[in-house]
ZAMARGU-4260 file (C-alpha; in steps of 0.2 Angstrom, whole numbers, plus 5000, padded with zeros to 4 digits):
<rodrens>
0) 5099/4966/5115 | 5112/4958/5124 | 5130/4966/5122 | 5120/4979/5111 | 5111/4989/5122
5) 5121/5005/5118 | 5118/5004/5098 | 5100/5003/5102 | 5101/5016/5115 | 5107/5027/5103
10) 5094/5023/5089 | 5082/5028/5102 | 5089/5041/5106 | 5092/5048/5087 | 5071/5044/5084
15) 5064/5055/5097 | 5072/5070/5092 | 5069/5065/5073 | 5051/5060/5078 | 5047/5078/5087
20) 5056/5088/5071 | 5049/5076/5057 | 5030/5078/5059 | 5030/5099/5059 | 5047/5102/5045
25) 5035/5110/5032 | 5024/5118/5046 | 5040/5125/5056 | 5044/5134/5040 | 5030/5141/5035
30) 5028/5149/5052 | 5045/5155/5053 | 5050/5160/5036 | 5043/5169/5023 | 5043/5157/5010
35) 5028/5149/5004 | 5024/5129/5004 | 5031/5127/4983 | 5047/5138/4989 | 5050/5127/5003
40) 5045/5111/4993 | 5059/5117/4982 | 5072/5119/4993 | 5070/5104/5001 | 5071/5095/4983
45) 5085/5105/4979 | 5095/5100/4997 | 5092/5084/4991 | 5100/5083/4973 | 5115/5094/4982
50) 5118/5079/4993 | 5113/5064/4984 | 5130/5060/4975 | 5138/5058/4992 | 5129/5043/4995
55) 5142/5034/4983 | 5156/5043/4992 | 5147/5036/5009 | 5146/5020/5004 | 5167/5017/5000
60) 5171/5025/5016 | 5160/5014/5025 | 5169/4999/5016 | 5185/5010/5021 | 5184/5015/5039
65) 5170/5005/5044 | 5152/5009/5048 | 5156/5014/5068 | 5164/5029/5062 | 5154/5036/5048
70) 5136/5034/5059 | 5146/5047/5072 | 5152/5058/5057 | 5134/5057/5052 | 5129/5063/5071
75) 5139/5078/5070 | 5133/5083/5054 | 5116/5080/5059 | 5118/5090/5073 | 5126/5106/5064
80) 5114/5104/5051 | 5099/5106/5063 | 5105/5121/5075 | 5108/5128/5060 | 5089/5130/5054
85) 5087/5141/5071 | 5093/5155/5058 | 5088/5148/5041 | 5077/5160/5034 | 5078/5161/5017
90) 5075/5148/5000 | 5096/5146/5000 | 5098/5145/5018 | 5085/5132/5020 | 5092/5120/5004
95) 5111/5123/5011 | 5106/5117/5029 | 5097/5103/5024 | 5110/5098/5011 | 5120/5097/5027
100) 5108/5086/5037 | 5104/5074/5023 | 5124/5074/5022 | 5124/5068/5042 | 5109/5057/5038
105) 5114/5047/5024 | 5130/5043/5032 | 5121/5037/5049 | 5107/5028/5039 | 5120/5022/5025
110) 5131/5013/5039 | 5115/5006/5050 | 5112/4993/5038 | 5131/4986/5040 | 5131/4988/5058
115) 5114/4977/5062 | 5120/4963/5047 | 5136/4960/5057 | 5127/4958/5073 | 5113/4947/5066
120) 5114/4929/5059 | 5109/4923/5041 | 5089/4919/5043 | 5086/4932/5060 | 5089/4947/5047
125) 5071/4952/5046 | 5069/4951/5066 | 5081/4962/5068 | 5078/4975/5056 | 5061/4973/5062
130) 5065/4977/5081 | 5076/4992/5077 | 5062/4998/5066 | 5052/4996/5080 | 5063/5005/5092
135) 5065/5020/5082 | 5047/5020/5080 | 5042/5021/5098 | 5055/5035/5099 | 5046/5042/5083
140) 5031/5041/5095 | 5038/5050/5109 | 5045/5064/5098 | 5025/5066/5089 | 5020/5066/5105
145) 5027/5084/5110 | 5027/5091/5091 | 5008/5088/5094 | 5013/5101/5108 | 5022/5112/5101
150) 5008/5116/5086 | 4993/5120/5099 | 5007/5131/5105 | 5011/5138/5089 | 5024/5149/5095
155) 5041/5153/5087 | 5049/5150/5105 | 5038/5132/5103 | 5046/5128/5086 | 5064/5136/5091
160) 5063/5122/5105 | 5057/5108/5092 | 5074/5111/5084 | 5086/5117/5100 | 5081/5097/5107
165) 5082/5090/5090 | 5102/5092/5088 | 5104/5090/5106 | 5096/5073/5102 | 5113/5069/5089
170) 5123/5074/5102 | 5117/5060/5116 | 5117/5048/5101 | 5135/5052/5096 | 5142/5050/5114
175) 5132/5032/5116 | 5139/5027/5098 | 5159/5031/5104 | 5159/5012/5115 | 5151/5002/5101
180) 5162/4992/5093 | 5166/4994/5074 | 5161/4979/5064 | 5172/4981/5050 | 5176/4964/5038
185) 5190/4960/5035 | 5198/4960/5020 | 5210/4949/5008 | 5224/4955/5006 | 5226/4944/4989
190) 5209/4946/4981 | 5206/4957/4970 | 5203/4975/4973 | 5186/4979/4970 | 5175/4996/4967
195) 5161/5004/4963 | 5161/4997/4944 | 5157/4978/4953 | 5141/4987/4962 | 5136/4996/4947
200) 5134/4980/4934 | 5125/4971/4945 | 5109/4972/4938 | 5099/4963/4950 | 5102/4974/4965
205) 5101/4988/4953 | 5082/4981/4949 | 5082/4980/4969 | 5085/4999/4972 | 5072/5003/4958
210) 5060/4993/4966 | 5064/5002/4983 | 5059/5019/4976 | 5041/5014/4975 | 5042/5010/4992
215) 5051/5027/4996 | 5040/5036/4990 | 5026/5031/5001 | 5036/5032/5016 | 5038/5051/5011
220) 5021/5054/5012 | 5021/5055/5033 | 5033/5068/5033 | 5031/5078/5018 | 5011/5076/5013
225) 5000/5071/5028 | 5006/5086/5039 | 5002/5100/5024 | 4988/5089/5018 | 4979/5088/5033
230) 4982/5105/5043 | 4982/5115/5026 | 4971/5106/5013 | 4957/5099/5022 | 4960/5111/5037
235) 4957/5099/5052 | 4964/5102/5069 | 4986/5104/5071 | 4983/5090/5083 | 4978/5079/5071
240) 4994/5078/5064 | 5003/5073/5079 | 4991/5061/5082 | 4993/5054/5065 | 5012/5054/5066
245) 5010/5046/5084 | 4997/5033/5078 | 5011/5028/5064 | 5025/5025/5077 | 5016/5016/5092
250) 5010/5002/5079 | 5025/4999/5071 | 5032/5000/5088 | 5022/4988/5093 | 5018/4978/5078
255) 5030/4976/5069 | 5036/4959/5081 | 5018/4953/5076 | 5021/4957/5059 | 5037/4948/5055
260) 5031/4933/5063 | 5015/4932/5052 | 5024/4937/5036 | 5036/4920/5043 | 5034/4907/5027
265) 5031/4919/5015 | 5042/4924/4999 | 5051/4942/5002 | 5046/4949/4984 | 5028/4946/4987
270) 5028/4954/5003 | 5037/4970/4996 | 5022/4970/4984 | 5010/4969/4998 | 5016/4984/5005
275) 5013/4993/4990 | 4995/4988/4990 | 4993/4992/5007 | 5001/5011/5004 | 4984/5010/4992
280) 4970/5007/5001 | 4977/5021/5012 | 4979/5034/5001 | 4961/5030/4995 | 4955/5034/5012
285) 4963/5049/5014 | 4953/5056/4998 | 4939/5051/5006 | 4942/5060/5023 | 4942/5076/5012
290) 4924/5077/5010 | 4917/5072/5025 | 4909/5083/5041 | 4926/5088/5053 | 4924/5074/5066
295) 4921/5060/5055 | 4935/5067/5041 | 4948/5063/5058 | 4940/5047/5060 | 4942/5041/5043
300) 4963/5049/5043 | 4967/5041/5059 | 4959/5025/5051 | 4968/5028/5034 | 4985/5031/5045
305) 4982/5013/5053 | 4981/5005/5035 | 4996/5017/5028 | 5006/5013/5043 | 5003/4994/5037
310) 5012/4996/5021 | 5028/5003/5034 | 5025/4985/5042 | 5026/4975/5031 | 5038/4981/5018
315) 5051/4989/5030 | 5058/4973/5038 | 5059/4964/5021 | 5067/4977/5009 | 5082/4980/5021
320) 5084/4962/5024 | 5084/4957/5004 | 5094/4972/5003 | 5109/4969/5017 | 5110/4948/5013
325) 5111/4951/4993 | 5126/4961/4994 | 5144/4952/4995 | 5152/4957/5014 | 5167/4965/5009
330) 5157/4976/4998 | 5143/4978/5008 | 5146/4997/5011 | 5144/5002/4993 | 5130/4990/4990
335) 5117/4997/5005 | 5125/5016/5001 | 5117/5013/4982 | 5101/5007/4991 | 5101/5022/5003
340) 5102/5030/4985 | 5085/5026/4984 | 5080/5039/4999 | 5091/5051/4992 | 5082/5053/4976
345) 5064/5051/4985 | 5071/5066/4997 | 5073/5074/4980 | 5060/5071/4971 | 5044/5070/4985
350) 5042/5088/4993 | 5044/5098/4976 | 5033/5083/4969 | 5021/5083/4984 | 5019/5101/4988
355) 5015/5105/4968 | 5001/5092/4969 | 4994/5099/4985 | 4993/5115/4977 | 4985/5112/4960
360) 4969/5101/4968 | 4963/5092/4986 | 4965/5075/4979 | 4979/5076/4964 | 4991/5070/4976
365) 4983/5053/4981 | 4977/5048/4963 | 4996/5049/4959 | 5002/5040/4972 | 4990/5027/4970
370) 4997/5027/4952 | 5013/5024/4959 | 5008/5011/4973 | 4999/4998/4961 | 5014/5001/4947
375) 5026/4996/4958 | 5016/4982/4967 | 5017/4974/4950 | 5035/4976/4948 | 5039/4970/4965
380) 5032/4954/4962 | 5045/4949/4947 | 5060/4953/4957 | 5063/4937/4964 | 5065/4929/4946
385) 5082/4937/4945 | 5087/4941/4963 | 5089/4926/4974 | 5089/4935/4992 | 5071/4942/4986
390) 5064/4924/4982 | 5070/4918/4999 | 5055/4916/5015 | 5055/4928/5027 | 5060/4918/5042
395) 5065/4921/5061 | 5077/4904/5059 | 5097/4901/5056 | 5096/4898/5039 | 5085/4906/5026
400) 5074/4895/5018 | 5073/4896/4997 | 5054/4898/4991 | 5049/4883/4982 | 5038/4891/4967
</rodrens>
């Protein structure tokens, strides 16, 4: 971490308080509102499509004021946002406090990606995506650790503490972020004053962020469909689903190292269609764990979790690499704010998406997303015909190496 240590601190520090709230968001609703699972799935979606066009806004104030500043705007907000849902009780209330936290988290997330390409060399790009996705995965862990808690609890004082540490969280990461420095790039004052319209007609990247969604949408399926899914669906114990979330984070916490390494030599699009067919096999397992006796139904979903979290492994690293290198550096705000685009419009779409499926049949979801998984597994493995950064080997050395087929 070297000179670092505070930026990573504060990655930490942001993940355990995402990592306790994140497991139990549907389940803390449901027990302390009276909306039922479509209503919150809908205002979730809803937050979502109020907050998605800040993302181009994000991205030119990134390129503006540099990244530094907009990750501790999007603290703050993050941490109004949460407090907040201490008295949400309502379809309106819960979509308006959540527009605010996806507000908070896009311009953290939307600025991370310029922060850790300024402090990593050409070629190490994967290694270090790869160990911050590592680090917040551990603090992931720590935080599904005690939501684990606070379901056996079940209590509203149990759930108004999940939230109460959760923006207290924001806060610590805000006050570690204020000695970073601010890796802004600088700019010429005689070139050409570029915009939006620049990011837009590249089709490539734009074939990039398509390709990203596919990946998005498995990643939702932790937060917004194992939780439900398994305490609701197939009724299982609440602590299975701290388990499962914990299960996730510790082995990208600790695997993702491994992962990288082993992945070393091999072409980036390939590997982001690997994680697709990884995603796959897991979903299968998790219609299978619906029809089997109790005990071995939380074997076969901590086993499905393992496989799932491979997908996270693999394709993690490599898409916000491809994505960070095949932007120009003096635009590289808008270019990952368009990518973040991409979560945006998964946070839309997946919990109206998700909790419709899970209402309308036990295994509707899975069949779907497997659907999804294996379309976008194929479309994965064309991207690096027109986008050079995807055709490049993942790599731990200076320079990256150009695939040779």
């Amino acid at each position: 971490m070297g000179e670092h240590r505070r930026f990573v601190a504060a990655i930490v520090a942001d993940t355990v308080g995402s990592g306790l709230f994140m497991p139990i968001t549907l389940l803390y609703f449901l027990a302390m509102t009276d909306l039922s699972l479509v209503q919150i799935g809908t205002a979730l979606s809803v937050s979502a499509l109020l907050s998605m066009p800040a993302s181009f806004v994000i991205g030119t104030m990134v390129d503006r004021f540099g990244p530094r500043r907009m990750m501790l705007v999007g603290n703050l907000l993050q941490a109004a946002g949460m407090a907040a849902y201490i008295w949400a009780d309502s379809l309106l209330a819960v979509a308006l406090w959540t527009a605010l936290l996806n507000l908070g988290r896009q311009s953290f997330w939307g600025s991370f990606g310029n922060v850790v390409t300024a402090i990593s060399a050409p070629g190490e790009r994967e290694v270090w995506f790869g160990f911050l996705q590592a680090v917040r995965n551990l603090g992931f862990s720590v935080g599904g650790v005690l939501a684990g808690v606070a379901l056996q609890i079940g209590t509203d004082t149990a759930y108004v503490s999940v939230v109460v540490v959760n923006a207290a969280t924001f806060v610590l990461a805000f006050v570690l972020l204020l000695d970073v420095p601010d890796h802004r790039v600088a700019h010429d004052e005689d070139a050409p004053v570029e915009g939006w319209g620049v990011v837009l007609r590249d089709r490539a990247y734009l074939r990039l962020v398509v390709g990203q969604f596919g990946f998005v949408v498995g990643m939702m399926v932790l937060n917004f469909a194992l939780p439900v899914y398994v305490a609701e669906t197939i009724d299982l114990p609440g602590w299975v689903v701290g388990a499962i979330f914990t299960l996730n984070t510790a082995l990208v916490g600790l695997g993702q190292g491994l992962v990288v390494r082993r992945m070393t030599g091999q072409v980036r699009g390939r590997m982001m269609g690997l994680a697709q067919l990884v995603f796959a096999a897991g979903y299968l397992m998790f219609v299978a764990a619906g029809f089997l006796p109790v005990w071995l139904a939380i074997v076969v979903m901590l086993a499905g979790a393992a496989v799932y979290t491979g997908g996270e492994l693999v394709g993690g690293p490599v898409f916000s690499a491809t994505a960070a290198e095949a932007a120009p550096a003096h635009l590289r705000g808008r270019y990952l704010g368009l990518f973040q685009l991409s979560w945006g419009i998964g946070g839309a779409v997946t919990p109206i998406a998700f909790t419709w499926l899970l209402a309308h049949g036990q295994t509707s979801l899975w069949w779907v997303l497997t659907v999804v998984a294996l379309a976008s597994a194929a479309y994965l493995r064309t991207l690096p015909r027109v986008l050079p950064a995807a055709a490049l080997r993942v790599t731990d050395r200076a320079e990256p190496v150009p695939a040779s087929d």
